[in-house]
N, C-alpha and C positions, 0 to 999 in steps of 0.2 A: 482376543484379537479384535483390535478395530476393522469396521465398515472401511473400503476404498470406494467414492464416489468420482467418477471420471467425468467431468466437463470438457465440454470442445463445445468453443463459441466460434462461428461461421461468420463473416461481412461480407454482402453485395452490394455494389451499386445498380440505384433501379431509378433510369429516369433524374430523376433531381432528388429522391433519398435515398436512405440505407438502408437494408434488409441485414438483419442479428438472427440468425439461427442457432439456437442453444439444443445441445443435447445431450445429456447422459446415462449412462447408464441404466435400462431398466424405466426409462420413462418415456414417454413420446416426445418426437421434436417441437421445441416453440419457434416460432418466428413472430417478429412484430418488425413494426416500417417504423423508421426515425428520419427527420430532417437534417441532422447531422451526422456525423460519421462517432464524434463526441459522444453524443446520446445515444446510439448501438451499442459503444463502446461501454458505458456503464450500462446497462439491463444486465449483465449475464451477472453481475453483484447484486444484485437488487433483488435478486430472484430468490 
């Protein structure tokens, strides 16, 4: 049987950026601040 890895990517607006909260499974949450709504939107790939 394969691994199930669960992703849920979160977006706030904070101010004049965007706040990307990634979490899954079994690991602590990340968050990092981006300028664009764009650039949150790709982190949770990148990871």
């Amino acid at each position: 049987m394969g691994a199930c890895i669960s992703l849920m990517a979160y977006y706030e607006k904070r101010g004049n950026a965007w706040r990307a909260q990634i979490r899954r499974n079994g690991y602590p949450a990340l968050s990092a601040t981006f300028a664009a709504k764009a650039e949150a939107q790709r982190c949770p790939h990148e990871q």
